[in-house]
C-alpha positions as CSV (number, residue, x, y, z in Angstrom):
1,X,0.0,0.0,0.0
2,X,1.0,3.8,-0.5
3,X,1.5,5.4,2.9
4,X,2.0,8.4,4.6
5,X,3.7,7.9,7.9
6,X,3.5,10.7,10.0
7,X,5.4,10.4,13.8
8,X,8.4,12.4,16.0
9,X,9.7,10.5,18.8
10,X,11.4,7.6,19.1
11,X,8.0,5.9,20.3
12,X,7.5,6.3,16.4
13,X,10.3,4.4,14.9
14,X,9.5,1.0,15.6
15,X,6.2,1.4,13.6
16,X,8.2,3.0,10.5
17,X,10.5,0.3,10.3
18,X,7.5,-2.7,11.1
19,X,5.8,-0.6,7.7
20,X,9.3,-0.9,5.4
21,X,9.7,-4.4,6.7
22,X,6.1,-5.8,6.0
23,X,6.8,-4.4,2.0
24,X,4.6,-1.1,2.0
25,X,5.9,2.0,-0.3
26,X,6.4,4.9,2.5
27,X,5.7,7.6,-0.2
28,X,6.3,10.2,2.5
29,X,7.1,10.8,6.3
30,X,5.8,13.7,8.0
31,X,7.8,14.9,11.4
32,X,8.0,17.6,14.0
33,X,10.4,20.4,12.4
34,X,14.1,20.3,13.9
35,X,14.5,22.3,17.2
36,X,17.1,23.7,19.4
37,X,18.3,21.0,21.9
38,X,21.3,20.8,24.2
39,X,23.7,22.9,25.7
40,X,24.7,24.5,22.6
41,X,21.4,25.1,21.4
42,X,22.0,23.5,18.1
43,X,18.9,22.6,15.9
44,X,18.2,18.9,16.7
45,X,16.8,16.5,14.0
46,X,13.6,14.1,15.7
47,X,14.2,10.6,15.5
48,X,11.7,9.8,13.1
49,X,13.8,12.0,10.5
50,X,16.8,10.4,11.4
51,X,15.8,7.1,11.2
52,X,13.6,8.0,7.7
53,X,16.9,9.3,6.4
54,X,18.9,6.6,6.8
55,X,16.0,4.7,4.8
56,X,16.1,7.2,2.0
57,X,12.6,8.2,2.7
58,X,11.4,11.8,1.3
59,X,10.6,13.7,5.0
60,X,8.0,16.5,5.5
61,X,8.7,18.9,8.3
62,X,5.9,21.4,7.9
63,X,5.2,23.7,10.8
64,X,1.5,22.9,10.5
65,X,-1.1,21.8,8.0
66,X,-3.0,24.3,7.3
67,X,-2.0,26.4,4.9
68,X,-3.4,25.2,1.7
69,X,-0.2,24.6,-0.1
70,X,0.6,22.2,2.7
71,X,-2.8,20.6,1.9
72,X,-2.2,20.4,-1.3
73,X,1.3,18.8,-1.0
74,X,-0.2,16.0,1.0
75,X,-3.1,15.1,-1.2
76,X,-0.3,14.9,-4.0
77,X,1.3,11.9,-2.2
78,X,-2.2,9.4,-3.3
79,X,-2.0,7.3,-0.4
80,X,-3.9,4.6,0.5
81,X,-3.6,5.2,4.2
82,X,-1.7,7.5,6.8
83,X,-0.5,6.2,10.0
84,X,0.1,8.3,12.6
85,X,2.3,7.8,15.7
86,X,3.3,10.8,18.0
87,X,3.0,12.9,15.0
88,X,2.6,16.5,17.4
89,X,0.0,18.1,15.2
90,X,-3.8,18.5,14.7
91,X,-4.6,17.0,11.3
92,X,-7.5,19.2,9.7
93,X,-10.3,17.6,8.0
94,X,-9.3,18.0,4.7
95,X,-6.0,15.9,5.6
96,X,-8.2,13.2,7.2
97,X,-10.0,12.5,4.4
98,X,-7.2,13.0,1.6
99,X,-5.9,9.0,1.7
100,X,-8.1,6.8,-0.1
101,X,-8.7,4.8,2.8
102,X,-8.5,7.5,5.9
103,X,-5.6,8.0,8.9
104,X,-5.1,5.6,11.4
105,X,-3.2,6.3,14.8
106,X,-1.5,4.5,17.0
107,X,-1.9,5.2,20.7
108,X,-0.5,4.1,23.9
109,X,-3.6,3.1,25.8
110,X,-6.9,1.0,25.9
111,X,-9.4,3.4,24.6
112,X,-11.4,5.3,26.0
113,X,-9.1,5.1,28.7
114,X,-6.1,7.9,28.8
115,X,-6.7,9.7,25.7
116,X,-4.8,12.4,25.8
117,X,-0.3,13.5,25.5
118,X,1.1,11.1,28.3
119,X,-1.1,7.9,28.3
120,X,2.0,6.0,29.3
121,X,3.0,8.2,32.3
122,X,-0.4,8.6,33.6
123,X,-1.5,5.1,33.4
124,X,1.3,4.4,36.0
125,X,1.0,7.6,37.9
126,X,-2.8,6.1,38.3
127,X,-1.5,2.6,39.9
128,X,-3.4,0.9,36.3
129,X,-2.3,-2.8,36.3
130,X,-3.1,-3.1,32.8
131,X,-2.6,-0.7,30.0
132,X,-2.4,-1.8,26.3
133,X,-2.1,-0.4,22.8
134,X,-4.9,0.8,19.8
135,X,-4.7,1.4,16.6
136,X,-7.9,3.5,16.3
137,X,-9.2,5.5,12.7
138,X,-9.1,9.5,13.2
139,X,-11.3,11.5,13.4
140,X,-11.4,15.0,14.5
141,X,-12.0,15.1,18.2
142,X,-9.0,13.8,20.4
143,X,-8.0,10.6,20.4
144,X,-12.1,9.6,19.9
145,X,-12.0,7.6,16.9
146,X,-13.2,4.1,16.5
147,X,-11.5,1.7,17.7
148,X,-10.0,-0.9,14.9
149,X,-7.4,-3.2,17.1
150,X,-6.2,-3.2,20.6
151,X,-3.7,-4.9,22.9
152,X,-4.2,-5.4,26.4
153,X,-0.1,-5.3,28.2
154,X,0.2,-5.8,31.9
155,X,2.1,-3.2,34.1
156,X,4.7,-4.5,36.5
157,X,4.5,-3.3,39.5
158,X,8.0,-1.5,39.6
159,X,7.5,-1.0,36.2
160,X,9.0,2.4,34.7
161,X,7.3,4.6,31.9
162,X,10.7,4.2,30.2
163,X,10.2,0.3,30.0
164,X,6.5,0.4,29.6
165,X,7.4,2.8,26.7
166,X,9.5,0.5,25.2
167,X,7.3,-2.4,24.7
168,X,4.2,-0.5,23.6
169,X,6.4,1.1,21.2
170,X,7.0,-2.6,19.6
171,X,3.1,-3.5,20.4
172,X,2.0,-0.7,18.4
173,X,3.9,-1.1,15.5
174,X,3.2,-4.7,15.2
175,X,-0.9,-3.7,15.6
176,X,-0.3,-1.4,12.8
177,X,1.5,-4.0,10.5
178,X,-1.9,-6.0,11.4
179,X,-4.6,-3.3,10.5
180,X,-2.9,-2.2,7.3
181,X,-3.0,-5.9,6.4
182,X,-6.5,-6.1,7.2
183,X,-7.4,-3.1,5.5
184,X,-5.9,-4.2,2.5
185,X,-7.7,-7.3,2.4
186,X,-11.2,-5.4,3.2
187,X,-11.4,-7.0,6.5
188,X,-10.6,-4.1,9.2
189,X,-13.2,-3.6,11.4
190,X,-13.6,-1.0,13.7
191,X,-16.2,0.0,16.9
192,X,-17.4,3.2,18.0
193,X,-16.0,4.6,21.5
194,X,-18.0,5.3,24.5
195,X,-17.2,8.4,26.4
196,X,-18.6,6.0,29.4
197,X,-15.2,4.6,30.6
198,X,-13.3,7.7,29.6
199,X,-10.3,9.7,31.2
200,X,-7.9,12.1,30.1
201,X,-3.8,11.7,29.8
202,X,-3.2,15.5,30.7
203,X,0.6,16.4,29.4
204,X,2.8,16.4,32.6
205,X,3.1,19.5,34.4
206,X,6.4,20.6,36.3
207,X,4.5,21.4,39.4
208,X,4.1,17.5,39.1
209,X,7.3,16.2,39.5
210,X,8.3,17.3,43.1
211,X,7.9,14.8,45.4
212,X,5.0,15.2,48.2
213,X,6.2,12.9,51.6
214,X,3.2,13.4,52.7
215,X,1.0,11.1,50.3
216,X,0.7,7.6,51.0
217,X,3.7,5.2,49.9
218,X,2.0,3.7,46.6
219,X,1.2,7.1,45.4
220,X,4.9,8.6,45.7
221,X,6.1,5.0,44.1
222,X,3.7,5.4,41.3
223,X,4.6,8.9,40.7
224,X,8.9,8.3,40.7
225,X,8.0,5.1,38.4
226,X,5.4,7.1,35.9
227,X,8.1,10.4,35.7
228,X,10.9,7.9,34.9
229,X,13.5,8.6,33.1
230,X,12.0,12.0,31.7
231,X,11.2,14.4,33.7
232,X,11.9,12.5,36.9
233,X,10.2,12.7,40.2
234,X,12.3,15.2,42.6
235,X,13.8,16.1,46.3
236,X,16.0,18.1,47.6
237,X,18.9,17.3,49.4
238,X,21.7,19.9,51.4
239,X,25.2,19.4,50.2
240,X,28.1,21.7,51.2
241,X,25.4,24.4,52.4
242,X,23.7,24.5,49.1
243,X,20.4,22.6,48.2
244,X,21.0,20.1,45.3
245,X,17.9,18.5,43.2
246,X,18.1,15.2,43.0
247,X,15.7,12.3,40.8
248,X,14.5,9.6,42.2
249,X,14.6,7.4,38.9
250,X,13.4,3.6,40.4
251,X,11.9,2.8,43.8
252,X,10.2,-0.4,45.5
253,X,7.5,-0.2,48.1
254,X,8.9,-1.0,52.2
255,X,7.8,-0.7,55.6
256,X,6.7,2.7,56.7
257,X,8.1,5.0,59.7
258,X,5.8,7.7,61.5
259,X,7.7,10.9,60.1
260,X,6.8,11.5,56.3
261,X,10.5,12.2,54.8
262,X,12.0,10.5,57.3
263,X,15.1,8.1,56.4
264,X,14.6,4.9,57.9
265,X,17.9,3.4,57.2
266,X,21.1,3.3,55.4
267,X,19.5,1.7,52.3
268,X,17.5,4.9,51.1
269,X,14.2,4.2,52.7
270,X,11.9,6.9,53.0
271,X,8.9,7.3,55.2
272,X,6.1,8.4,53.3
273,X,2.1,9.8,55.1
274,X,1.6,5.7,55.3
275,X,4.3,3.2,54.1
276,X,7.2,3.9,52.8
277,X,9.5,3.7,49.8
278,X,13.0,2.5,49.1
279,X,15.1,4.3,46.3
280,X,17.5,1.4,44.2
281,X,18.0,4.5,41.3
282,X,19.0,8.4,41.0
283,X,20.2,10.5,39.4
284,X,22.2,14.1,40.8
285,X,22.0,17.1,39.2
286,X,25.0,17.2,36.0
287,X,25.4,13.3,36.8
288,X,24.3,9.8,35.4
289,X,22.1,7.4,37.0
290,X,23.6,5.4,39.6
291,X,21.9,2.9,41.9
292,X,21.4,3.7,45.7
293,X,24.6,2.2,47.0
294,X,26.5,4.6,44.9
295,X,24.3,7.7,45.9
296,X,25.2,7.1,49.3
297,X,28.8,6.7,49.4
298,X,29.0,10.5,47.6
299,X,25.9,11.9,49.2
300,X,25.3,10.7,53.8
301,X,21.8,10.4,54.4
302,X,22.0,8.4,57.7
303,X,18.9,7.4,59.3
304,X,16.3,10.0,61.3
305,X,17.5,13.0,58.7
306,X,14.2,14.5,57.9
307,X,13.7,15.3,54.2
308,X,11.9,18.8,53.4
């Protein structure tokens, strides 16, 4: 089939390469413009482009669609289909219904549930045992389309968004492989959504990230493990008379202590409003990840030091 693919992160790729691989004619790739990124500010290709132009793929990098020459452009490309992963932009009407067989999106949840920017994060921020990935037809409201395929995935329960990430990332693209195949054959069939059911994924705010000591144990371990590796769940610790940020990247549930913030012990357990957790990853400011034992021998937090 002719197909537009149309994605920006690297939650994108493995769908681009699961198309090339199956046989289908990628007559274009749409992506998120190049932007500044890293300490010297220097204009930073997405991964979708890089990967598309190692393939040889002609890539788009409008800065929306809805100019008419834009419009134009696309309807040029006579696709069967567009799939769309983490593309980044509203798709107007009149680019919905340019491929001869409509746009079709792949997206990190079980619909209705977590429509929305950070399915992945909030699913594990919520304590959801079980997420899963669609591939659902577009339509103009967000993320509302009918359903066509879906895959249920458990969550672990020390599971990080990173990981979770990961293997949706190779769900989806195999669930696309699947729908195009079907809708080649005439056999894709897809069900309305029900707004019964429905929550929204909400794009992560900063004000999220700090860590509260106060909130139950479960919550504070859901919230490190949903805001890991990107942005990362924070606290604060004194160093040499200055305050340094540090994220808490992986933690496991453990007995609690009566003072939320607390340190319980020389293995980085924290007390929490009930419960507690026990850090085993972070990350200082300027530095990599190390596990907890390496924390400690450059940073002392002995036991009864009270975290703000």
């Amino acid at each position: 089939m002719r197909i537009i693919f149309m994605g920006t992160p690297n939650f994108a790729v493995p769908t681009l390469g699961a198309l090339l691989d199956a046989g289908h004619h990628i007559v274009g790739v749409y992506t998120q413009p190049p932007r500044a990124a890293g300490r010297g500010r220097g204009q930073r290709k997405s991964p979708v482009q890089l990967f598309a132009e190692t393939k040889g793929l002609p890539v788009n990098t409008p800065l929306n669609l809805r100019g008419a020459e834009e419009q134009s452009r696309f309807k040029g490309f006579n696709a069967d289909a567009a799939t769309v992963v983490a593309y980044g932009l509203i798709l107007p009407k009149s680019i919905l219904e340019a491929p001869r067989f409509g746009c079709f999106n792949v997206h990190a949840s079980l619909l209705p549930r977590w429509r929305g920017a950070a399915p992945i994060q909030r699913a594990i921020m919520a304590g959801d045992a079980e997420t899963g990935v669609a591939v659902m037809r577009i339509e103009e409201g967000l993320d509302t389309g009918a359903v066509c395929l879906a895959e249920r995935e458990p969550i672990g329960p020390d599971e990080t968004a990173g990981e979770l990430h990961d293997r949706l990332a190779e769900a989806g693209a195999v669930l696309m492989v699947r729908a195009l195949d079907d809708l080649a054959k005439g056999s894709l069939a897809c069900w309305a959504q029900h707004d019964e059911g429905a929550t929204y994924a909400a794009k992560i705010e900063p004000k999220e990230t700090r860590i509260d000591w106060s909130k139950p144990a479960a919550d504070v371990h859901n919230q490190i493990r949903g805001l890991s590796p990107y942005p990362g769940a924070w606290f604060e610790v004194e160093l040499g008379g200055k305050r340094e940020r540090v994220r808490a990247l992986r933690s496991t549930l453990a007995e609690g202590g009566r003072i939320p913030g607390t340190v319980l012990d020389d293995r980085l357990t924290i007390a929490c409003g009930n419960g507690a957790v026990r850090f085993t990853e972070l990350q200082r400011a300027g530095k990599r990840a190390m596990s907890a034992d390496e924390f400690l021998r450059g940073v002392k937090l002995r036991a009864g030091a009270v975290l703000d």
